[in-house]
C-alpha positions in Angstrom: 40.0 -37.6 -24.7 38.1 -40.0 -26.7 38.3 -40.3 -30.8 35.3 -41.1 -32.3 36.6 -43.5 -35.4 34.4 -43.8 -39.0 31.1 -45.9 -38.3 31.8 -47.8 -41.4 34.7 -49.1 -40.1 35.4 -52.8 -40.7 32.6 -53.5 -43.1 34.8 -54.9 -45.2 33.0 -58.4 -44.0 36.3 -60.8 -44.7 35.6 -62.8 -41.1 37.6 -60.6 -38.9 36.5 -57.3 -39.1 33.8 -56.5 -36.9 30.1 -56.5 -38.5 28.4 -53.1 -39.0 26.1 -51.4 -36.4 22.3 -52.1 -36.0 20.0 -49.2 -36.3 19.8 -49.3 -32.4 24.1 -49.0 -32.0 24.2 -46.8 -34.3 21.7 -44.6 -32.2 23.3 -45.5 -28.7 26.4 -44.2 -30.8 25.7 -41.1 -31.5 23.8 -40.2 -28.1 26.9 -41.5 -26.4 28.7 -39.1 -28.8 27.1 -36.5 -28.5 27.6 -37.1 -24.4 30.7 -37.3 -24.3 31.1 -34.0 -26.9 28.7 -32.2 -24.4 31.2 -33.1 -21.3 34.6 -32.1 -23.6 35.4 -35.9 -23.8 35.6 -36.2 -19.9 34.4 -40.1 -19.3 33.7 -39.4 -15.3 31.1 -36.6 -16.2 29.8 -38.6 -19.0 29.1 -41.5 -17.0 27.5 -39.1 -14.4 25.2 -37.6 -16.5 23.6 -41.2 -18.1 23.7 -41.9 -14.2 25.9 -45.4 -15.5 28.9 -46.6 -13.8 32.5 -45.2 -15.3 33.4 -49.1 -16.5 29.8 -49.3 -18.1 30.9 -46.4 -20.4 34.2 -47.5 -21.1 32.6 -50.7 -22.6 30.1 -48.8 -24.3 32.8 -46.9 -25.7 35.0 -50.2 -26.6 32.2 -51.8 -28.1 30.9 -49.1 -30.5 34.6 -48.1 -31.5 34.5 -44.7 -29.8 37.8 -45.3 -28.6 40.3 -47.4 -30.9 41.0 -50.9 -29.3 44.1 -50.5 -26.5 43.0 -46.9 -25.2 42.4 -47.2 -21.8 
């Protein structure tokens, strides 16, 4: 099941957190949310339905901290 974690996570900006989202990841976040919401957190269908490959959304998920780091 994925966790969607607060977008204003690591803006703390002291060189290792991660930067904050552009306008365009923040809207490719919530679609993706709302996705994965729409399939009960089930990354197969979710893939499916965006017609992507099940490793593209598991990246997508990685990289906009969908899923905390280490999930698989």
């Amino acid at each position: 099941m994925a966790r969607v974690l607060d977008p204003d996570l690591g803006m703390a900006g002291n060189g290792t957190d991660p930067l904050p989202f552009s306008a365009e990841e923040r809207r490719e976040r919530e679609s993706l949310g709302a996705t994965l919401a729409a399939h009960h957190s089930n990354r197969t269908l979710a893939a499916r339905h965006l017609v992507i490959d099940r490793a593209t959304i598991w990246r997508k998920l990685h990289r906009l901290r969908l899923i905390p780091e280490g999930s698989r």
